[in-house]
LOMIVEX-75344 format. One line per field, with one value per residue (C-alpha): residue in three letters; z, y, x. Coordinates in Angstrom, 2 decimals, m for minus. Each point is the difference from the previous one (the first is absolute). Example, Ala and Ser with C-alpha at 12.3 -4.5 7.8 and 13.67 -1.06 7.14 Angstrom:
<atoms>
code = (ALA | SER)
c3 = (7.80 | m0.66)
c2 = (m4.50 | 3.44)
c1 = (12.30 | 1.37)
</atoms>
This chain:
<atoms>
code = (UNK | UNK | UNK | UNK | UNK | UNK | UNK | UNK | UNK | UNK | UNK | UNK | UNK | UNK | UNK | UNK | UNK | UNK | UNK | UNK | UNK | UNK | UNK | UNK | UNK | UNK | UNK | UNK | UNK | UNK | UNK | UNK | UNK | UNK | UNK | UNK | UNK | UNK | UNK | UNK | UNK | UNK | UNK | UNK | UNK | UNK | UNK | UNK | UNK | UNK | UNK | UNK | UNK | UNK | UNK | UNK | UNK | UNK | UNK | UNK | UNK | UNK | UNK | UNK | UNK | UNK | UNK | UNK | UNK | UNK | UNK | UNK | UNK | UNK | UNK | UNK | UNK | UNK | UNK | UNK | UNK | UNK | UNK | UNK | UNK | UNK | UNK | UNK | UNK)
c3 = (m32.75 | 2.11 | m0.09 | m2.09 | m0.63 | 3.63 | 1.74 | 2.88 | m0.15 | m0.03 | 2.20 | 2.77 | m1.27 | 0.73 | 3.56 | 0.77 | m1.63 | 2.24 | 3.23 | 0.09 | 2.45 | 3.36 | m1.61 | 0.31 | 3.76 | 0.30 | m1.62 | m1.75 | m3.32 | m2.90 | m2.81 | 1.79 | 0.28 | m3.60 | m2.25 | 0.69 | m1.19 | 2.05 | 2.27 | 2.89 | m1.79 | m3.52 | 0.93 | 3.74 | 0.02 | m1.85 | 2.97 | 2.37 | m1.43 | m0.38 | 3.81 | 1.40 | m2.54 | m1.09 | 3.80 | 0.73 | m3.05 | 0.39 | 3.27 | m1.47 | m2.87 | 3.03 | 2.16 | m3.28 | m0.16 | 3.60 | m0.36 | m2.85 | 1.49 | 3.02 | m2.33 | m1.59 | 2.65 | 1.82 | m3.16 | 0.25 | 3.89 | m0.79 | 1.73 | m3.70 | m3.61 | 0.34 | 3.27 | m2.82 | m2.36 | 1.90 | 1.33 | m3.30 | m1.34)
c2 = (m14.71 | 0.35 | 3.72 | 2.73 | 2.55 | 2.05 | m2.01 | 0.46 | 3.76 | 0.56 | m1.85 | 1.85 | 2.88 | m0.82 | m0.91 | 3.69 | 1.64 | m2.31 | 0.85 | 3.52 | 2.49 | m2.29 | m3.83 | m2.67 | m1.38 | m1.87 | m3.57 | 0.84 | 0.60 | m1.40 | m0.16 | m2.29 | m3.15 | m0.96 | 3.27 | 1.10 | m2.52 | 0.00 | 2.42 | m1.19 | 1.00 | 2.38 | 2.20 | m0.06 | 4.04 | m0.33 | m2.06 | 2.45 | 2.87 | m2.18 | m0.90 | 3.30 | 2.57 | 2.97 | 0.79 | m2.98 | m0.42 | 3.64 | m1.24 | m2.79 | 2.48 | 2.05 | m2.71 | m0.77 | 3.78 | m0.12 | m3.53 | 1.35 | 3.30 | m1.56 | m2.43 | 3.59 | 1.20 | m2.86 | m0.94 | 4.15 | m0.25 | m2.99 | m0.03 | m2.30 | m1.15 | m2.94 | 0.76 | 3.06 | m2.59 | m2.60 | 2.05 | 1.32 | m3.22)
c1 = (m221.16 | m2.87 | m0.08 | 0.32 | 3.08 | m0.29 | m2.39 | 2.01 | 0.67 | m3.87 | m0.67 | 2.62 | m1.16 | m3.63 | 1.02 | 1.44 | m2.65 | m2.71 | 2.33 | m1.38 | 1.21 | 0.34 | 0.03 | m2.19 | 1.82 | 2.45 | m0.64 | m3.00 | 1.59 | m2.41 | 2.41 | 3.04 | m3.23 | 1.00 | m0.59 | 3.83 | 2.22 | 3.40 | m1.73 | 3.02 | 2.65 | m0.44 | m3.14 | 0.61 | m0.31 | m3.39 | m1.36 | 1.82 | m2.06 | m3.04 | m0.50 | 1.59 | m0.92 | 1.88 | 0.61 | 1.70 | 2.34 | 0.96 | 1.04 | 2.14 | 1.80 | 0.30 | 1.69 | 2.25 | 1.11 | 0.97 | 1.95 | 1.55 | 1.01 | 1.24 | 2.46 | 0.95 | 0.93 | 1.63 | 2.93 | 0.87 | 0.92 | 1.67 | 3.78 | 1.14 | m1.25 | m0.69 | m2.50 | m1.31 | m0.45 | m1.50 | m2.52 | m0.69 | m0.70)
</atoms>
């Protein structure tokens, strides 16, 4: 193996810590150019936080919180279970 035992855990976490408060913009993440292996897919938060800071991926737990409320409360009003259930899921 190329790299070490959490290789890629370091280097996600070095992308949130470089992020800041507001990010680096949009697209101008340093770490997904070859430092963060599987960057698209495994550590896609890590770039999140990298290019919009603690700001913007508060914004995106916040915008999880709401979709997840809204799915809450959409499976109690529903008229059957298997609407509840569906909309749970």
């Amino acid at each position: 193996e190329q790299y070490e035992k959490g290789y890629q855990t370091l280097q996600g976490l070095y992308a949130i810590g470089s992020g800041g408060l507001f990010g680096r913009g949009l697209g101008n993440s340093v770490q997904k150019l070859g430092f963060l292996p599987e960057a698209q897919n495994d550590m896609i938060f890590s770039i999140i936080c990298e290019e919009l800071g603690l700001i913007g991926a508060g914004f995106i737990i916040l915008l999880f919180l709401i979709l997840i409320w809204r799915f809450f409360v959409i499976s109690t009003k529903a008229s059957d279970l298997l609407g509840a259930l569906i909309a749970a899921g």
